[in-house]
N, C-alpha and C positions, 0 to 999 in steps of 0.2 A: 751511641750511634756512631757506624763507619763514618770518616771524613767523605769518602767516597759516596754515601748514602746521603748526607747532609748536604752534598752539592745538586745531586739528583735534584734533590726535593728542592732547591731554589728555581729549577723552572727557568722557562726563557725568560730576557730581559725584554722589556716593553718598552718602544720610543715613544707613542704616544702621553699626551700629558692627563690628567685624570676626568676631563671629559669626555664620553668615550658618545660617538654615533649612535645614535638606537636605528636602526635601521626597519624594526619591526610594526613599530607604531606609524612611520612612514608609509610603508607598503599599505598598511592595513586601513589610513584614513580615504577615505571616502572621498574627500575635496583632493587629493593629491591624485590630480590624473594625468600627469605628465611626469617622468622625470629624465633628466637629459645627463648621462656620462660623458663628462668632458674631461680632458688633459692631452697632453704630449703624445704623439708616437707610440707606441711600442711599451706600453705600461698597463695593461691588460684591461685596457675599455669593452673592447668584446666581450672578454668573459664577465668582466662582473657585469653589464647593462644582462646578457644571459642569466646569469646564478641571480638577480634581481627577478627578471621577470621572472625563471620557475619559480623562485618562495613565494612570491604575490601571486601567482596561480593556484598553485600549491595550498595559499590559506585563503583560495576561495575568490579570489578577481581573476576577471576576463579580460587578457593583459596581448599585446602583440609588442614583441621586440622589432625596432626597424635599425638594421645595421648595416653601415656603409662599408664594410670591412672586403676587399676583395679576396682574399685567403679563402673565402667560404667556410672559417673552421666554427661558425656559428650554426650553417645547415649541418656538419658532420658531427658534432656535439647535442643533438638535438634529434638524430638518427633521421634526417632527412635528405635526400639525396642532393636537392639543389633548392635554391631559392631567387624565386625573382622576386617582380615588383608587385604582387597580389603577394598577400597574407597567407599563410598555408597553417594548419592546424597541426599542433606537435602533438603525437600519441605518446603516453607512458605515464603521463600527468597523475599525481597522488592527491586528491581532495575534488570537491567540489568546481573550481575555478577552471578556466581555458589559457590556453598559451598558443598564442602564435604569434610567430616568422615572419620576415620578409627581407629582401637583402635590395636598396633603392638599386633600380634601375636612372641613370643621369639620363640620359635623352629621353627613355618614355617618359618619362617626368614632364621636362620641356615639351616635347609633344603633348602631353595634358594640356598645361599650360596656353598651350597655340590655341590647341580647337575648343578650348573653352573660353577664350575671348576673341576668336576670330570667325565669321563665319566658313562654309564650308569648302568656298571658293577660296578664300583668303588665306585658310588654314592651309590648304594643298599646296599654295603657292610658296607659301613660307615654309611647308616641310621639304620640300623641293628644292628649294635653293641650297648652293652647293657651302655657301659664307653660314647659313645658320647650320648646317650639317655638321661645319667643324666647329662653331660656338658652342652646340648642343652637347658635341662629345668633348672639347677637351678647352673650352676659355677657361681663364683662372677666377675661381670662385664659385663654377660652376656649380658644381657638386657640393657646396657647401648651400649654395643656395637652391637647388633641387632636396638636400637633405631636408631644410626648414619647408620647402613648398609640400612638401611629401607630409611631411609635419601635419602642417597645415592642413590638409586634406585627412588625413587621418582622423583628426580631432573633429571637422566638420560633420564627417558621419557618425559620431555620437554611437558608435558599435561598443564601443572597451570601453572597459572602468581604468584604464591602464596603459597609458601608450612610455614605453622605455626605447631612448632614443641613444644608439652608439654612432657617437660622431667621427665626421671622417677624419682617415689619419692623416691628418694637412700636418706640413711642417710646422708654423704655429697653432697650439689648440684656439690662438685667438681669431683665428681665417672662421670659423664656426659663426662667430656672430660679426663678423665683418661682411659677409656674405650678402646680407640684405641690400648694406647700403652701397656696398661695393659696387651691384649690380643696379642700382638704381642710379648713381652715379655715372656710369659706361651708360647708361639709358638719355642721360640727363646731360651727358657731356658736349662738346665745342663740337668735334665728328657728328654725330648723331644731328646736334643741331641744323649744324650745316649741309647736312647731306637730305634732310625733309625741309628745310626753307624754302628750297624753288620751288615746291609741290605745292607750297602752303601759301607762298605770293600770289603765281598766278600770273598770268597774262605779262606785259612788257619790264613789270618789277622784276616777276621771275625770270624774265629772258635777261634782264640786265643783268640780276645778280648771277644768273647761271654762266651768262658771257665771262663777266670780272673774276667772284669768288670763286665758282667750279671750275675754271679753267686754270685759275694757279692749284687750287688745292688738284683738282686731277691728274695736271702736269708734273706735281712731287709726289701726289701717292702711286702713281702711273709707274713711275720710275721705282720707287718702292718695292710696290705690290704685283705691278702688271696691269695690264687694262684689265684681263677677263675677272681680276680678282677686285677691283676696281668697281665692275662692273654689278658683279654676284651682293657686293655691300650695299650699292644704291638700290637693286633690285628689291633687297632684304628690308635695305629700311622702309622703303616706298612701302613694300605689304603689312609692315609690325607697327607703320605708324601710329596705327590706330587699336594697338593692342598694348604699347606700351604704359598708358597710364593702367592696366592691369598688373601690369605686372610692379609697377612703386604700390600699388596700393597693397597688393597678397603680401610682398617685401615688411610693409607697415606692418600691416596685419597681425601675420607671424611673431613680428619683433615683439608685439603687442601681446602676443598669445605667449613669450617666453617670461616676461615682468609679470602675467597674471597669478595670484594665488593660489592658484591648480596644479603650479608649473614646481617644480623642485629639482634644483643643480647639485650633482653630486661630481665633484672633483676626484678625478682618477689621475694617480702619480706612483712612484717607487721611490725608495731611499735614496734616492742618486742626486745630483747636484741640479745636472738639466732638467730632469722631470718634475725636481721640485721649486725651480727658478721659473717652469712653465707655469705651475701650481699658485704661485706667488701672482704671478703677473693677470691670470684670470681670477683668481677672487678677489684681486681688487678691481678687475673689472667690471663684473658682477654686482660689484659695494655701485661703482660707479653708475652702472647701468639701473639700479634699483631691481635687479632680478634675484631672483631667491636662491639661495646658498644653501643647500641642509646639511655638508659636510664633505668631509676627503675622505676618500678610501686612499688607506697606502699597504699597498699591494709587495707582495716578495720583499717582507721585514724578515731577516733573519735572525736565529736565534741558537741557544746554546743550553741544556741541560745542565752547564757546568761554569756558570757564569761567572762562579768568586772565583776561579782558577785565572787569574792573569794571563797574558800574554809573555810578559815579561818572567813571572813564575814558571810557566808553562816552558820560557825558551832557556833559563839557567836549569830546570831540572834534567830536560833533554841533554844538554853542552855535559852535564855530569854525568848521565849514563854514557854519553858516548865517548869521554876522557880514557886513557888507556889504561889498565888497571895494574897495580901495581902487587904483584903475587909472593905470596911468600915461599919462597924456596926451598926452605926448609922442606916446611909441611904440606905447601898445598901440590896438588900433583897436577894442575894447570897449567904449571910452569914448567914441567920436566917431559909432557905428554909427546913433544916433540924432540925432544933429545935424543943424543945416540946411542945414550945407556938403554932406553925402553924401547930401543926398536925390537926387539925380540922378546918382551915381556907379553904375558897372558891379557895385561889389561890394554896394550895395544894393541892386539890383534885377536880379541876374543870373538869369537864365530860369532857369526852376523852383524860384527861392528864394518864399517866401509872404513879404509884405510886414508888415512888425512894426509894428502901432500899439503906440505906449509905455504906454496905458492899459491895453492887452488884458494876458490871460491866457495869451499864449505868449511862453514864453523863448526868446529867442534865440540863447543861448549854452550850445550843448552841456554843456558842462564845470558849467554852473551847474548844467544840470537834474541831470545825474551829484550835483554836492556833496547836492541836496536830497530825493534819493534816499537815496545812504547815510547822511547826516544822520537820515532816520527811519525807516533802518534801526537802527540805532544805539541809536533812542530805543527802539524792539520791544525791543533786548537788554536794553539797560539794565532796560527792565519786567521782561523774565522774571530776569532776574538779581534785581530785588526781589522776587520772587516765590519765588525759589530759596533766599534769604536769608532770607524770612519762612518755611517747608519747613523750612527746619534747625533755625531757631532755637523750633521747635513740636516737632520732632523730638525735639532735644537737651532736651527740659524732661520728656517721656514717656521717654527714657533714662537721662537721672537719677536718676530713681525706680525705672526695672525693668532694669538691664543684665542683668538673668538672663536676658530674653528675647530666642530666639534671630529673626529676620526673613527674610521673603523680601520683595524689593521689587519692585512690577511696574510701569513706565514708563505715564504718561497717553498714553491712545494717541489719536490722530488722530478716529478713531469710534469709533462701538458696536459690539461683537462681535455679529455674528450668525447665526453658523454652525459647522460643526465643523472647518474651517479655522480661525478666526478662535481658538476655544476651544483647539485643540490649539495655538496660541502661545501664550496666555496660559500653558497648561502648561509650556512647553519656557522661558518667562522665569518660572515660579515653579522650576522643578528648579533650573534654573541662575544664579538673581539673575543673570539678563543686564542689561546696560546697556540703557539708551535708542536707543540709537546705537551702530552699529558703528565701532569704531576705523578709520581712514584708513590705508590701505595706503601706505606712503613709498614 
C-alpha cells in the first residue's frame, strides 16, 4: 500500500474522548419534551436546536423550534419566508412527525403577560405607558426572560411532543437562566418598593411618607431621569402593582419547568477557547442548578485526511523542494537552457515553445513549477495541522475538568446551512459523530 493511500485511510482526528452523545435515543424518548440549546454567541445554536428538531420530526414527534435568533436564517433554512411569534408549520418534512417554527417576539410576549394577569382596564393602561414600552422592548434581561415565559406557555398547551428551545445570543450564555430571577429581583427591588409604598399606606402615613421619602427620591431621580420620565415609572408601577406577583410566580415556574425530568440541556460550543470557557462555566451551573445536562455538541471540529503527516514534517519537506537546485552542468540541460551558446539552438526555440526571458515570471521547468506547488501545498497542511493542534489542546483543557460529559462532534463544514437538506445532515452527523471525511475505499 501507497504511503499516500495509508494516510488516506487514517481519517480525521477525533477531539472528543470515547463517550460519544447518542443523540437518537434522546430525540426518540417520549418523557424528553423539552430540550434547550445553550452556549456562547456565535457557535451555531440555531442550527443545531433546527437539525434537532427536523430529526425528532423526521422519526415521527410533533416538535416546534422556538428561536430567539434575529438573523432569521432559521425561517430561510426551513423555506419559510418569515417567522413571528405563532408557530408556523414547515412543509418538506420526511416521516410521520410535524415540525414547526416560531421566532419569540420580546414585547408580544410581555403583552401576553400584562393581559393575562391584568384585567382589561388595567392591561390598557400598562401597555400604554411610555416607561413599560421601553422595558418591554429593550430592559436587560428582557428577552431572556420572555425566551423562558414563551417557554412556559408553549409547554402549558400540551400541543408538542417536542418543544427545542434556541437561546438568545446574550453576551453570557449564562443571562438565559439568570433571567428569572433577574427579573424578579428589578420586581422586588428598593425602587419598585418605594415607588408602590404610598399607594399601599394610605391616608396621612402615605402623605407623610410621600412628603419625606418621594420628595428626596424624586428630587435625584428628577434630575436623573426628568420629571415626565419620573412620572411614566410611578404611573407603571401604580398599574403592574397588582400583576407583579405574577410575574415571580410564571419566573418560579419556568425555572421549575427547566430542573423537571422532561427538560434536557444540550451544550452548544466550538474548539475555540471562549466558547469552550462559556461551555465550562454553564455545566457547572447546571451541576449547580440540578438541571439536566445530556451533553455538548461541539460544532466546526476540524479535521484532516492526512493526519500522521506532521506539521513539522510537512514544513521541512516544503523548505526542501523549495531549496535551489543544484544542476549538473555537464549533463543536465537545465543548467545551459538559458545560456548564450543555446540561444539559437532548436531546443530553445522549437515551434510552439514561448521564449523564456530569465527576468520574467515564467518557469521553464515543469518539474520546478510541480516542486512549488506541492511545496505550498504542504505549507496549507502544515497550517491546518496547527490549527488541529491548537483544537485539541483547547479541547483537552475543557475535558479535564468535565469527563462526565458526554459529546457529539459536528465537522466545520465548507458553507452555511441553508436548507432542510443541508439541516437534515447536520442531524445524521449529530446521531452518528460522523467523521469529517469519509474513510477511503482500498
Amino acid at each position: 500500500m501507497s504511503a499516500d493511500r495509508s494516510l488516506a485511510q487514517e481519517g480525521p482526528r477525533r477531539l472528543s474522548p470515547a463517550r460519544a452523545l447518542d443523540v437518537d435515543p434522546l430525540l426518540d424518548d417520549p418523557g424528553t419534551r423539552i430540550v434547550v440549546c445553550c452556549g456562547a454567541g456565535g457557535v451555531g445554536k440555531t442550527t443545531t436546536a433546527a437539525a434537532l428538531g427536523l430529526r425528532a420530526a423526521e422519526r415521527g414527534r410533533k416538535v416546534v423550534v422556538l428561536t430567539i435568533d434575529p438573523a432569521r436564517r432559521l425561517a430561510q433554512s426551513m423555506g419559510i419566508d418569515s417567522l413571528d411569534n405563532t408557530p408556523r408549520r414547515v412543509k418538506g418534512i420526511e416521516g410521520d412527525g410535524e415540525l414547526h417554527a416560531m421566532m419569540l417576539d420580546m414585547k408580544r410576549t410581555f403583552d401576553e403577560v400584562v393581559e393575562a394577569h391584568a384585567d382589561a382596564e388595567r392591561a390598557a393602561s400598562i401597555l400604554s405607558n411610555p416607561f413599560y414600552q421601553s422595558l418591554s422592548a429593550g430592559f436587560a434581561g428582557t428577552q431572556e426572560y420572555m425566551a423562558m415565559e414563551k417557554l412556559g406557555q408553549l409547554r402549558a398547551r400540551d400541543e408538542w411532543d417536542l418543544i427545542v428551545v434556541d437561546t438568545p445570543p446574550s453576551r453570557s450564555a449564562l443571562d438565559f437562566l439568570d433571567a428569572p430571577k433577574r427579573l424578579g429581583s428589578f420586581l422586588d427591588g428598593r425602587l419598585i418598593r418605594l415607588l408602590t409604598a404610598p399607594a399601599k399606606l394610605g391616608g396621612r402615613a402615605g402623605m407623610k411618607f410621600l412628603n419625606v421619602g418621594m420628595s428626596m427620591m424624586t428630587g435625584t431621580l428628577g434630575k436623573l431621569l426628568g420629571g415626565q420620565l419620573l412620572k411614566d415609572v410611578q404611573t407603571f408601577v401604580s398599574a403592574m402593582d397588582t400583576t407583579f406577583g405574577g410575574f415571580r410566580t410564571r419566573a418560579d415556574a419556568t425555572y421549575k419547568l427547566l430542573q423537571a425530568p422532561g427538560t434536557a440541556f444540550l451544550v452548544v460550543a466550538a474548539p475555540e477557547r471562549d466558547a469552550l470557557r462559556e461551555a465550562a462555566y454553564f455545566v457547572e451551573r447546571l451541576a449547580t442548578e440540578d438541571m439536566p445536562l445530556a451533553g455538548l455538541v461541539l460544532n466546526r471540529v476540524h479535521g484532516s485526511g492526512a493526519a500522521q503527516l506532521s506539521a513539522e514534517r510537512a514544513l521541512a519537506a516544503a523548505e526542501n523542494l523549495e531549496e535551489p537546485r543544484i544542476v549538473d552542468q555537464d549533463g543536465g540541460k537545465a543548467g545551459l537552457r538559458n545560456s548564450p551558446d543555446t540561444q539559437g539552438s532548436s531546443e530553445a526555440t522549437a515551434p510552439g515553445t514561448p521564449a523564456v526571458d530569465s527576468g520574467g515570471d515564467t518557469d521553464p521547468d515543469p518539474e520546478r513549477s510541480a516542486d512549488r506547488l506541492t511545496a505550498g501545498l504542504l505549507r496549507l497542511h502544515a497550517d491546518r495541522m496547527h490549527l488541529l493542534s491548537r483544537e485539541q489542546r483547547t479541547w483537552d483543557r475543557f475535558a479535564s475538568l468535565h469527563p462526565e460529559v458526554a459529546v457529539a462532534e459536528v465537522a466545520a463544514l465548507a458553507g452555511d446551512v441553508h436548507d432542510l437538506t443541508g439541516l437534515r445532515d447536520i442531524g445524521d452527523r449529530l446521531a452518528a459523530n460522523r467523521p469529517e471525511l469519509p474513510e477511503t475505499e482500498v
